[in-house]
PDB file of N, CA, C and O in Angstrom:
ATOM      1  N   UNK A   1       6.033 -13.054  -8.793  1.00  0.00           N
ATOM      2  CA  UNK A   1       4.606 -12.823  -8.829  1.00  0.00           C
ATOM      3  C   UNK A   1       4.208 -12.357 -10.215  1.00  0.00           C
ATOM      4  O   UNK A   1       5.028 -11.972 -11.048  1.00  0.00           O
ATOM      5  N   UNK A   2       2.998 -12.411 -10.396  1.00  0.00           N
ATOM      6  CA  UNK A   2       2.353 -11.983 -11.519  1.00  0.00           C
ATOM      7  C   UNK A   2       1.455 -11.416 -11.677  1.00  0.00           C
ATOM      8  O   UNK A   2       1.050 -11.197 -10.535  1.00  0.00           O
ATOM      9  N   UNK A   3       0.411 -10.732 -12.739  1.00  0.00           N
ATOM     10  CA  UNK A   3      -0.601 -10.059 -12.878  1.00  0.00           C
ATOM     11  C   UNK A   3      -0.411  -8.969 -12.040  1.00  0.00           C
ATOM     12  O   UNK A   3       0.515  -8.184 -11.835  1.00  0.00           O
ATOM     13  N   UNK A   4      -1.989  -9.195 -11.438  1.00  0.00           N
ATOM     14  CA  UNK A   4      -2.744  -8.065 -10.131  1.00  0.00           C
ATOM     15  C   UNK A   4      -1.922  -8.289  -8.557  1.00  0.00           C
ATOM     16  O   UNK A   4      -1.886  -7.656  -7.502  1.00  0.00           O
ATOM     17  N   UNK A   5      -1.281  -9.625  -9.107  1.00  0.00           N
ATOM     18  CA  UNK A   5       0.032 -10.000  -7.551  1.00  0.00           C
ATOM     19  C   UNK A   5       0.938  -9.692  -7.169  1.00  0.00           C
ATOM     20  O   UNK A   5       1.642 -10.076  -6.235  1.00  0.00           O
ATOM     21  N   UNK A   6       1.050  -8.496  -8.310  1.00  0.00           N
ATOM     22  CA  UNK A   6       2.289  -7.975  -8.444  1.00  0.00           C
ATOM     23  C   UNK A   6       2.727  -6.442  -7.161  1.00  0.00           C
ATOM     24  O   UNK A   6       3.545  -5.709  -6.605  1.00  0.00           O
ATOM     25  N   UNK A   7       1.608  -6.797  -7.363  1.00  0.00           N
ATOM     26  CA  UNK A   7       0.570  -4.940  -6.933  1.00  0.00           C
ATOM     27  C   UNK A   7       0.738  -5.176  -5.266  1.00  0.00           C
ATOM     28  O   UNK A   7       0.624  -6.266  -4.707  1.00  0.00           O
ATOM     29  N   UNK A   8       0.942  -4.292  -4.818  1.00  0.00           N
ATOM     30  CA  UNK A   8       0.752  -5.011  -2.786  1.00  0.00           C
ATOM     31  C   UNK A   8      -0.715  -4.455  -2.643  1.00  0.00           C
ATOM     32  O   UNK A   8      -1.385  -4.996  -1.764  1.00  0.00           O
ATOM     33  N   UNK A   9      -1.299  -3.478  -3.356  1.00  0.00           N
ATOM     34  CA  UNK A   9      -2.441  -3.109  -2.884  1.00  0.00           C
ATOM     35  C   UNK A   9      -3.216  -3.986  -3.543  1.00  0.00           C
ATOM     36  O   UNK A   9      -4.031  -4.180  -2.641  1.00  0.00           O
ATOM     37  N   UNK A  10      -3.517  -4.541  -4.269  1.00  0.00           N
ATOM     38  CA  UNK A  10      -4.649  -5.733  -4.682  1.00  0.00           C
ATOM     39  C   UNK A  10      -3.738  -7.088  -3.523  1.00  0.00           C
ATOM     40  O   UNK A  10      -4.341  -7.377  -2.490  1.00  0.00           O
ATOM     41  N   UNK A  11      -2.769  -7.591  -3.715  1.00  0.00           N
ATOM     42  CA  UNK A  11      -2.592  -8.968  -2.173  1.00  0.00           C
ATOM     43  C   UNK A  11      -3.042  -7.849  -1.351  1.00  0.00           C
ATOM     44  O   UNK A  11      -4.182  -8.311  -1.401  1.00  0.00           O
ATOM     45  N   UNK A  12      -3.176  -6.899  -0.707  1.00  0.00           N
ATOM     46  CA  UNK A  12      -3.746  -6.463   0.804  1.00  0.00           C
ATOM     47  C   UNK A  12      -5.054  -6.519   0.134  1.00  0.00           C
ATOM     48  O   UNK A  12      -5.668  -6.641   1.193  1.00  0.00           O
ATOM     49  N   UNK A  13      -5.870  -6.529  -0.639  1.00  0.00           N
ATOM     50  CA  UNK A  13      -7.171  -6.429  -0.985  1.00  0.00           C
ATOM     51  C   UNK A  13      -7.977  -7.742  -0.868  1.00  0.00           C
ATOM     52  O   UNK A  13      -9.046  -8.006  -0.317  1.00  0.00           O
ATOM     53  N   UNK A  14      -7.092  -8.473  -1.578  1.00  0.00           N
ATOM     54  CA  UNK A  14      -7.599 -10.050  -1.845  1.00  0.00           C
ATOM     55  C   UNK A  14      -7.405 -10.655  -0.460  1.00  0.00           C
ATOM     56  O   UNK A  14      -8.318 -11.316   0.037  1.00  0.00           O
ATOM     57  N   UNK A  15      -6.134 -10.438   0.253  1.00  0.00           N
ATOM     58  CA  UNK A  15      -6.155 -11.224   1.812  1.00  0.00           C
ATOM     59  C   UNK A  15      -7.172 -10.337   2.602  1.00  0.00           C
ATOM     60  O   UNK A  15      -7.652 -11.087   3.452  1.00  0.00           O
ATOM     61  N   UNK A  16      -7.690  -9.176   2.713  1.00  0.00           N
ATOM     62  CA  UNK A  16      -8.516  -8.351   3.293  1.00  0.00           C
ATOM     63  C   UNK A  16      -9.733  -8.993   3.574  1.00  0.00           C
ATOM     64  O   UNK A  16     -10.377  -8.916   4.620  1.00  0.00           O
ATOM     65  N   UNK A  17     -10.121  -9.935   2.084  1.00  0.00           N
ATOM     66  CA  UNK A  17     -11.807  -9.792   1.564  1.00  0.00           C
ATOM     67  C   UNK A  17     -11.698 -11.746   1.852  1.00  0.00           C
ATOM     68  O   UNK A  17     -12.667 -12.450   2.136  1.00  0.00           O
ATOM     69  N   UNK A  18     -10.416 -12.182   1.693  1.00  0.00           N
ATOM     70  CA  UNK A  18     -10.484 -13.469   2.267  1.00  0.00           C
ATOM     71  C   UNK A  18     -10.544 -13.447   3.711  1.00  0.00           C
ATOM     72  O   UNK A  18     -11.037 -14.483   4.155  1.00  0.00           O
ATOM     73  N   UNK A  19     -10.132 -12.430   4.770  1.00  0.00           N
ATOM     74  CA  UNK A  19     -10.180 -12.490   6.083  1.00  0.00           C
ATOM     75  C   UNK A  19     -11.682 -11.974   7.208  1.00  0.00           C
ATOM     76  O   UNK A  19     -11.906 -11.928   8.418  1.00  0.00           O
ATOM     77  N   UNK A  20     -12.587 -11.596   5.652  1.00  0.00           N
ATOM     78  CA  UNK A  20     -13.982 -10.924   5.781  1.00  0.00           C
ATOM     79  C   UNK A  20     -14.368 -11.568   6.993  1.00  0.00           C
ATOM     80  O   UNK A  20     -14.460 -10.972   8.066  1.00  0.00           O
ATOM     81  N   UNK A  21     -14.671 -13.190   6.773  1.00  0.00           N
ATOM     82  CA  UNK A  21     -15.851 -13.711   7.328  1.00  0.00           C
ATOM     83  C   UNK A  21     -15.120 -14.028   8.490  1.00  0.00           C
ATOM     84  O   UNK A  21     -15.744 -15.013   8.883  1.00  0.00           O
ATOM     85  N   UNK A  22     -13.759 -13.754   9.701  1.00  0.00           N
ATOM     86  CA  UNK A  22     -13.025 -13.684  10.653  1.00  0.00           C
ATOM     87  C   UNK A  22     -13.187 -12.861  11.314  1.00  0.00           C
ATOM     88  O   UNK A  22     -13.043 -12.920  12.535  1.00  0.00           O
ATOM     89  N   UNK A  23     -13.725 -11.314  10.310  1.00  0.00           N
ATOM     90  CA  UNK A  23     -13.766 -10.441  11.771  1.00  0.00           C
ATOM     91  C   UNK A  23     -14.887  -9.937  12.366  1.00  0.00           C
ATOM     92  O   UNK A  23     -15.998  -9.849  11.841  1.00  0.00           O
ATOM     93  N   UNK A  24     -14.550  -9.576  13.568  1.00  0.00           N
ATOM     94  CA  UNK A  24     -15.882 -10.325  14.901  1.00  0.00           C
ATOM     95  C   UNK A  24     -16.396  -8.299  14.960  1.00  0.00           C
ATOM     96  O   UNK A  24     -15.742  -7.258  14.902  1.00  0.00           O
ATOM     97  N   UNK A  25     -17.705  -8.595  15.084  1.00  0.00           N
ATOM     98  CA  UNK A  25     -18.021  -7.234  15.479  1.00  0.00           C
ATOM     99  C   UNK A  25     -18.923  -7.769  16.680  1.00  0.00           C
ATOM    100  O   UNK A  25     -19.349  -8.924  16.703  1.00  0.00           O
ATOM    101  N   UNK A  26     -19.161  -6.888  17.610  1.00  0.00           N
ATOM    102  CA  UNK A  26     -20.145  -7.022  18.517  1.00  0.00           C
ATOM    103  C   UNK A  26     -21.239  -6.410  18.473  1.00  0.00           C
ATOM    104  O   UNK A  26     -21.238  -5.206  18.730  1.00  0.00           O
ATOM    105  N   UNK A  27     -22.327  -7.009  18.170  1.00  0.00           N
ATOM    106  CA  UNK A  27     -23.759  -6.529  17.582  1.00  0.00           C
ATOM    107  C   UNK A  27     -24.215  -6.233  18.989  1.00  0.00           C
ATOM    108  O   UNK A  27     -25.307  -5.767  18.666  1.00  0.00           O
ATOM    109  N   UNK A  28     -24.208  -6.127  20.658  1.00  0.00           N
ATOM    110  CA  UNK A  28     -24.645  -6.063  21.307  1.00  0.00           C
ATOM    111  C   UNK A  28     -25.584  -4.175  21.227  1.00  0.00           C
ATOM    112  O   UNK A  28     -24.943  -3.133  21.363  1.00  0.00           O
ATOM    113  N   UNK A  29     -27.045  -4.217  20.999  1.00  0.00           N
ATOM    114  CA  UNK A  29     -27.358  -3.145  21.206  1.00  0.00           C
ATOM    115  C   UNK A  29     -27.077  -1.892  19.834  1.00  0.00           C
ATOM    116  O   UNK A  29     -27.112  -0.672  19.677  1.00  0.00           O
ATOM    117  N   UNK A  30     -26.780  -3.206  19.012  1.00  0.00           N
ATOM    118  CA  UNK A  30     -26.579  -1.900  17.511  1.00  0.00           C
ATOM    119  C   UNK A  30     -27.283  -2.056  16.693  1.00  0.00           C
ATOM    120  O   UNK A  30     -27.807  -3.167  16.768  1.00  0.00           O
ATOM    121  N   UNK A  31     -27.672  -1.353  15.695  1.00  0.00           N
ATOM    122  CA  UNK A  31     -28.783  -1.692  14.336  1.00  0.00           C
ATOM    123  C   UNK A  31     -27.512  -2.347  13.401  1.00  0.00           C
ATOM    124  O   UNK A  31     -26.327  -2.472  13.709  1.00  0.00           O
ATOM    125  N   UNK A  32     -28.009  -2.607  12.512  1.00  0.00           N
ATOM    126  CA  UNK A  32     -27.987  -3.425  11.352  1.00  0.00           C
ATOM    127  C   UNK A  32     -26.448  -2.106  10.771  1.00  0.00           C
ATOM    128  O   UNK A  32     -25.345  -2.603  10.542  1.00  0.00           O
ATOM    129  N   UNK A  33     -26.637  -0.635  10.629  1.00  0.00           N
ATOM    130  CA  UNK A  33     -26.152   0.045   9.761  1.00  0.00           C
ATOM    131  C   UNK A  33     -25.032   0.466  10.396  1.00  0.00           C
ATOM    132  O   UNK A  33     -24.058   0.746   9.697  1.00  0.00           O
ATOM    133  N   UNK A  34     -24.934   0.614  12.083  1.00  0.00           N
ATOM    134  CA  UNK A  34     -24.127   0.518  12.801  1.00  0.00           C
ATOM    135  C   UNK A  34     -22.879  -0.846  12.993  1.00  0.00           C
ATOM    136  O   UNK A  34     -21.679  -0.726  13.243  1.00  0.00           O
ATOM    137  N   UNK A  35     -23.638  -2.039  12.786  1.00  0.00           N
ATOM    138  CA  UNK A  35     -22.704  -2.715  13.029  1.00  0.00           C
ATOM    139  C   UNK A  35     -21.899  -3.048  11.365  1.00  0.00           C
ATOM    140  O   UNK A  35     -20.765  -3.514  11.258  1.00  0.00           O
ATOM    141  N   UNK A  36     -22.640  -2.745  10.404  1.00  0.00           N
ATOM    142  CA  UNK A  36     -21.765  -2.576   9.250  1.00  0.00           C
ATOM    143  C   UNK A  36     -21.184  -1.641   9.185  1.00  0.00           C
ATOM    144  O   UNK A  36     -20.303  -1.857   8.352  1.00  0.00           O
ATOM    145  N   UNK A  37     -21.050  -0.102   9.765  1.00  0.00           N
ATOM    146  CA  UNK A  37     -20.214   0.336   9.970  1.00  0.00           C
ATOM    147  C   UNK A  37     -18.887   0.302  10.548  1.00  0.00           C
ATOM    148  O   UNK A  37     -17.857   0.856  10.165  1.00  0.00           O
ATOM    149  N   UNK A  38     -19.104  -0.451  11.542  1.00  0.00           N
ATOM    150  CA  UNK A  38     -18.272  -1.134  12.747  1.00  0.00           C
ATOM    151  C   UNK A  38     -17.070  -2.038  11.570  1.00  0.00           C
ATOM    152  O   UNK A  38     -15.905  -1.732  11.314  1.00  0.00           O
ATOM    153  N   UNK A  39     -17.878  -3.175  11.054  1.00  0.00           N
ATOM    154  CA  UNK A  39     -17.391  -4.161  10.143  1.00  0.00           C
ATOM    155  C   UNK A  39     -16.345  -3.458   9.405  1.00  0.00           C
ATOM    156  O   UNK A  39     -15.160  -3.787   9.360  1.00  0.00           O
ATOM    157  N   UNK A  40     -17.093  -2.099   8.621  1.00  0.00           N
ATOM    158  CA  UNK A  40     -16.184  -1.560   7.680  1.00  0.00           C
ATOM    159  C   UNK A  40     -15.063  -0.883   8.232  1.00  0.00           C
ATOM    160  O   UNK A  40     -14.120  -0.595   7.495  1.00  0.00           O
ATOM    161  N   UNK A  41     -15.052  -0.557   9.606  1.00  0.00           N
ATOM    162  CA  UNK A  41     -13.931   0.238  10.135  1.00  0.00           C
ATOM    163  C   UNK A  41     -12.708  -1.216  10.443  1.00  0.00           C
ATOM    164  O   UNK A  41     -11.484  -1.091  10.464  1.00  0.00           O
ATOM    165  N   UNK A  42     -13.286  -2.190  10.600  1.00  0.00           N
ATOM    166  CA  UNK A  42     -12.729  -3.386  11.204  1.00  0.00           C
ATOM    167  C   UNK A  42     -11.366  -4.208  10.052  1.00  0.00           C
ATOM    168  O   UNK A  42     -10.346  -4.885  10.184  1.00  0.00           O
ATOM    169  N   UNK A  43     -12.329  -3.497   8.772  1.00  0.00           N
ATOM    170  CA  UNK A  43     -11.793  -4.231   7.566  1.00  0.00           C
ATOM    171  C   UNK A  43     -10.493  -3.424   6.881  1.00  0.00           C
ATOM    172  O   UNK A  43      -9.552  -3.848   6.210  1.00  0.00           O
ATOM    173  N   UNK A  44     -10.810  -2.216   7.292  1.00  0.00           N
ATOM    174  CA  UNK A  44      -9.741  -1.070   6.487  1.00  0.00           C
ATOM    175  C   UNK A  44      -8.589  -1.235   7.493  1.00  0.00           C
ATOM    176  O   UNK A  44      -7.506  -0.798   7.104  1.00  0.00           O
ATOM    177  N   UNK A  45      -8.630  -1.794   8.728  1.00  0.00           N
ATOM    178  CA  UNK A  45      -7.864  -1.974   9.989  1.00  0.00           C
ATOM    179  C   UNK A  45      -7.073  -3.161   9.923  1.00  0.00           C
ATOM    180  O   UNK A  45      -6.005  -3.285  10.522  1.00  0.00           O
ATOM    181  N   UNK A  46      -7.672  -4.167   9.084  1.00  0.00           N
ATOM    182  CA  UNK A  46      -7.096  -5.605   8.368  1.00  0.00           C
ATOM    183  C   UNK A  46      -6.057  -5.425   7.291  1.00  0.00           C
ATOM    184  O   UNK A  46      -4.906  -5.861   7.255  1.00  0.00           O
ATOM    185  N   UNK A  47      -6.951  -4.421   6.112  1.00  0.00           N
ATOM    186  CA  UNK A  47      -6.282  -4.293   4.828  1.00  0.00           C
ATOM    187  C   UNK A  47      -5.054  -3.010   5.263  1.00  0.00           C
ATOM    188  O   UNK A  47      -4.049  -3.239   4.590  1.00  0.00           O
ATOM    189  N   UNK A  48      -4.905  -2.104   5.918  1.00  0.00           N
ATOM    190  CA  UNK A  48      -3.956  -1.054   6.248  1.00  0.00           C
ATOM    191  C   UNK A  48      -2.308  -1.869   6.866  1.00  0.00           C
ATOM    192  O   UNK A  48      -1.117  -1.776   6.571  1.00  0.00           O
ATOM    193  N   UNK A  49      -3.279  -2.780   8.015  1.00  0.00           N
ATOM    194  CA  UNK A  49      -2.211  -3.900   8.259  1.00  0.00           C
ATOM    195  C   UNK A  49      -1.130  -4.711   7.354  1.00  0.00           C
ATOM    196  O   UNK A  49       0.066  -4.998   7.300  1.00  0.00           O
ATOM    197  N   UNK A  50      -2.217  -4.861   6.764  1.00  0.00           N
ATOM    198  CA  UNK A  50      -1.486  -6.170   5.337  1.00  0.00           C
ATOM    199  C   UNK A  50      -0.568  -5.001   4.650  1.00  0.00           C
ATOM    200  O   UNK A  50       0.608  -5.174   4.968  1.00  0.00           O
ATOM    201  N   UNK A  51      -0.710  -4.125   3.999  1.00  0.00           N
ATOM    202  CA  UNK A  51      -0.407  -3.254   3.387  1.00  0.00           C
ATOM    203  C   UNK A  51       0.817  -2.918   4.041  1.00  0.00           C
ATOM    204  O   UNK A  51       1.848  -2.754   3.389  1.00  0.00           O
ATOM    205  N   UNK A  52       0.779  -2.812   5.209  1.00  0.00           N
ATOM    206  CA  UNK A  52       1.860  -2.224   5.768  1.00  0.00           C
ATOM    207  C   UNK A  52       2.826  -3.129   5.834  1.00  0.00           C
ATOM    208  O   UNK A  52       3.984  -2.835   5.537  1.00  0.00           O
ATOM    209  N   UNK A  53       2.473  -4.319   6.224  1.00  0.00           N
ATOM    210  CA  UNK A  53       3.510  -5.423   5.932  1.00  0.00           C
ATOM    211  C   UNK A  53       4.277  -5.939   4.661  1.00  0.00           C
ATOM    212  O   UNK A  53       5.306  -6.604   4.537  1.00  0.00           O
ATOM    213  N   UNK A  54       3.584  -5.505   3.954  1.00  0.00           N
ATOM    214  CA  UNK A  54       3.556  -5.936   2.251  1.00  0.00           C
ATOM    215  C   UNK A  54       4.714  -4.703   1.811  1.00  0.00           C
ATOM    216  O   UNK A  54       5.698  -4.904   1.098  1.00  0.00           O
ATOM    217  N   UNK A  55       4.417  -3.713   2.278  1.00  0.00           N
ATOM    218  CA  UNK A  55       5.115  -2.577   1.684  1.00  0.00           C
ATOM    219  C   UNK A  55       6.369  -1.944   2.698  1.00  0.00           C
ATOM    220  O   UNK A  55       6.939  -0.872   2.497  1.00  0.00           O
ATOM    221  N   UNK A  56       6.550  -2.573   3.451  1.00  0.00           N
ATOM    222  CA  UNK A  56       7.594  -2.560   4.848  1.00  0.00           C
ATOM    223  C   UNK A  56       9.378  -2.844   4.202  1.00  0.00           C
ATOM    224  O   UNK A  56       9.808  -3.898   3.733  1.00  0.00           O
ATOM    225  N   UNK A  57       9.988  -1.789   4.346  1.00  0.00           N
ATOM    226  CA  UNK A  57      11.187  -1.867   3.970  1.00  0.00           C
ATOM    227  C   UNK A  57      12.303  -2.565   4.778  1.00  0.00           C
ATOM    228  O   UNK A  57      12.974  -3.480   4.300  1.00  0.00           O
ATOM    229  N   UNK A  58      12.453  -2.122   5.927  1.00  0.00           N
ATOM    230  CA  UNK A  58      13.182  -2.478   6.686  1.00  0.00           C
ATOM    231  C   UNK A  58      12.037  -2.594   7.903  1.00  0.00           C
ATOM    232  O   UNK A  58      11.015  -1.978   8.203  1.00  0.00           O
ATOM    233  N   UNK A  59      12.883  -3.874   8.498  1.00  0.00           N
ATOM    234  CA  UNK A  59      12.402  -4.232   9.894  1.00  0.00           C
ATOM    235  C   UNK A  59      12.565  -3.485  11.002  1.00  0.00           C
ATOM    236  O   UNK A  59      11.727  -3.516  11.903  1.00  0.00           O
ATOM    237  N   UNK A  60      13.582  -2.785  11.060  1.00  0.00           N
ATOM    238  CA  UNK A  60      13.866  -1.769  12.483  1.00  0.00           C
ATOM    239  C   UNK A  60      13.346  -0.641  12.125  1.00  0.00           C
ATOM    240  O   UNK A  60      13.641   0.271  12.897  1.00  0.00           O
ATOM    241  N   UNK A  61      12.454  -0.242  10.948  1.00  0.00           N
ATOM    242  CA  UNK A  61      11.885   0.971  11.010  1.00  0.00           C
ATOM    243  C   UNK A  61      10.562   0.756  11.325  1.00  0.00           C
ATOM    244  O   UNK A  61       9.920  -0.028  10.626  1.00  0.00           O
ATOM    245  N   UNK A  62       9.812   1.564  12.668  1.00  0.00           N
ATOM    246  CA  UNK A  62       8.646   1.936  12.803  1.00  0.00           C
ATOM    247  C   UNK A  62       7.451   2.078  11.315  1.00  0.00           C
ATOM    248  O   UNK A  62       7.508   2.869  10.374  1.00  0.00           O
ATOM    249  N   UNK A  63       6.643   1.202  11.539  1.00  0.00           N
ATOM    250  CA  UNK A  63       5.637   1.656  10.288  1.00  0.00           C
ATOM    251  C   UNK A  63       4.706   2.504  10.410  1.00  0.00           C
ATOM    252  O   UNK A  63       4.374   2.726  11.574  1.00  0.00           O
ATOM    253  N   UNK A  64       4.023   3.205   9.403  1.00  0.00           N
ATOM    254  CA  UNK A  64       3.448   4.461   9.892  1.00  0.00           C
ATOM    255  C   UNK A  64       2.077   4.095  10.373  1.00  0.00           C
ATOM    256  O   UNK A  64       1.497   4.964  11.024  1.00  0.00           O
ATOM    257  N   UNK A  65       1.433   2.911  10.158  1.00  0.00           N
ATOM    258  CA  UNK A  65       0.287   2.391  10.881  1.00  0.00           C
ATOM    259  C   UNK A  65       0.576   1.439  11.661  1.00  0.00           C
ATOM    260  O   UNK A  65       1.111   0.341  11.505  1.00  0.00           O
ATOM    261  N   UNK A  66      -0.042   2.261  12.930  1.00  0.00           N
ATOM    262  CA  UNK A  66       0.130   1.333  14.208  1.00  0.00           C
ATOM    263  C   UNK A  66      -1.389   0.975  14.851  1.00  0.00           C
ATOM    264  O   UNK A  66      -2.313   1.755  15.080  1.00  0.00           O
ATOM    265  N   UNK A  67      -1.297  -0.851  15.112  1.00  0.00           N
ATOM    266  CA  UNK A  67      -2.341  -1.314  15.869  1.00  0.00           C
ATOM    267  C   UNK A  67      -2.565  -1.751  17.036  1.00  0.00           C
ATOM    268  O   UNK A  67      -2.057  -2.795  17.444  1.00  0.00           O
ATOM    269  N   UNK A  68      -3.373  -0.997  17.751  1.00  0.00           N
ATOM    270  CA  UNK A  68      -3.323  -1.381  19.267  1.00  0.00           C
ATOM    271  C   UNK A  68      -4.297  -2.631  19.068  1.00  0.00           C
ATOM    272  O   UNK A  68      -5.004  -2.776  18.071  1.00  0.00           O
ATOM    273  N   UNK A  69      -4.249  -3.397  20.004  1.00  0.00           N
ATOM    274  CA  UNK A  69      -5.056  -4.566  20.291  1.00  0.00           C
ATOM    275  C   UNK A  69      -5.576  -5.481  21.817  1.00  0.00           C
ATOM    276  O   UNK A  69      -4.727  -5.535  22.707  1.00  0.00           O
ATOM    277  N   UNK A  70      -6.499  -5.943  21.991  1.00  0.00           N
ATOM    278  CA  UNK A  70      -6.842  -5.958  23.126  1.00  0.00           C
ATOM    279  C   UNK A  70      -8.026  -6.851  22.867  1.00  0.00           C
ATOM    280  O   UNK A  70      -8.640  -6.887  21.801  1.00  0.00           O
ATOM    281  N   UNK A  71      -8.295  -7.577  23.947  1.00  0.00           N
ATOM    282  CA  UNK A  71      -9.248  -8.739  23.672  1.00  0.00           C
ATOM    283  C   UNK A  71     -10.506  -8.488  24.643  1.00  0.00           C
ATOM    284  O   UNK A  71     -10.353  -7.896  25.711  1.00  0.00           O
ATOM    285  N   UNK A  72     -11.653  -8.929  24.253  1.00  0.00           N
ATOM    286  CA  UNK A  72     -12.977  -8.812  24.863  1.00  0.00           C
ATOM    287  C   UNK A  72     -13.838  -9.657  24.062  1.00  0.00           C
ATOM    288  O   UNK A  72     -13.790 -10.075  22.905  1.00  0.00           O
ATOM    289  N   UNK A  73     -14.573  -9.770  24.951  1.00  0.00           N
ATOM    290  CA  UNK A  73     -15.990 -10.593  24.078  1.00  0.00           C
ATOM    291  C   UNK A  73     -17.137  -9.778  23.307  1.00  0.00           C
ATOM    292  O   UNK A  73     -17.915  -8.825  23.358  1.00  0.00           O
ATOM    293  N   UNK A  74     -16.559 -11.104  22.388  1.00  0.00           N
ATOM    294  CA  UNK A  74     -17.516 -10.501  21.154  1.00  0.00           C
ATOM    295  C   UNK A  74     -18.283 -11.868  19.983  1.00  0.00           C
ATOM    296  O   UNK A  74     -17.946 -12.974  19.560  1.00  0.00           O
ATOM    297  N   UNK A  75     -19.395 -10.980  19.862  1.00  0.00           N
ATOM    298  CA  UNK A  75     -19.832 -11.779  18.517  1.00  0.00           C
ATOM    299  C   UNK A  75     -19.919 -12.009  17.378  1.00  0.00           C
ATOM    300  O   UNK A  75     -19.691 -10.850  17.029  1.00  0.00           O
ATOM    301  N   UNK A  76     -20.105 -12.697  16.147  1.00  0.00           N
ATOM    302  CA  UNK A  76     -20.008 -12.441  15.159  1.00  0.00           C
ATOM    303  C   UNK A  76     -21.398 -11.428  14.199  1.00  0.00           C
ATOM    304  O   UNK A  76     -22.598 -11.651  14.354  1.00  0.00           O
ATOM    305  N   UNK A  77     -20.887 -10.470  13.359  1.00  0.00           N
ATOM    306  CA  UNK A  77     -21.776  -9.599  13.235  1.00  0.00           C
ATOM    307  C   UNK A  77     -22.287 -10.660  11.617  1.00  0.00           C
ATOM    308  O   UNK A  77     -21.568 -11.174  10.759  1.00  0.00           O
ATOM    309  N   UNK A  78     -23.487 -10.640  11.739  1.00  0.00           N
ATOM    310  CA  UNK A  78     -24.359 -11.171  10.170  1.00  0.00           C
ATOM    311  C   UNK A  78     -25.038  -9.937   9.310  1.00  0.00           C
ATOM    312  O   UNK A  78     -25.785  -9.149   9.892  1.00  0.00           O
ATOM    313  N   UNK A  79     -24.847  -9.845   8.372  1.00  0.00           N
ATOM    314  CA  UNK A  79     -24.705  -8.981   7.714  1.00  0.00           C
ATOM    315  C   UNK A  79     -25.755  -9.652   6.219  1.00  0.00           C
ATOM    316  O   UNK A  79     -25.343 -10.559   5.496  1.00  0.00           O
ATOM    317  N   UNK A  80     -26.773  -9.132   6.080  1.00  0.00           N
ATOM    318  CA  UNK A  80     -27.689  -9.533   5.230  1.00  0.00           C
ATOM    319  C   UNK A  80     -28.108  -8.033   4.555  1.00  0.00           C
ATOM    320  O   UNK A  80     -28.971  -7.969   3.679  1.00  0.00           O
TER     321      UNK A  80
END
């Protein structure tokens, strides 16, 4: 790798901000500042991920961020 690629925290940054327009917030019943809040909690939850993978030593060790996950319906949040 090279440059800023070198770095795991800029690749968790750059795959973070490429995975933007993927993640789903559910606008049901929220304002505008709420569901960008939502977004932003959604995104640090993306980039912490990557990061953790990126910076993961060994496979049989527990990483210190863990993601629960679970599926429901949802929409995509627009953000203007």
């Amino acid at each position: 790798m090279c440059g800023s690629f070198s770095n795991p925290h800029e690749i968790a940054r750059a795959l973070a901000v490429a995975a933007a327009d993927k993640v789903i917030v559910n606008q049901a019943g929220k304002s505008v500042e709420e569901s960008n809040a939502e977004l932003g909690r959604q995104m640090v939850i993306v980039y912490k991920t990557i990061l953790n993978e990126l910076t993961k030593e060994d496979d049989s060790k527990p990483g210190e961020f863990h993601v629960h996950s679970h599926s429901h319906s949802h929409e995509h949040a627009h953000v203007h």
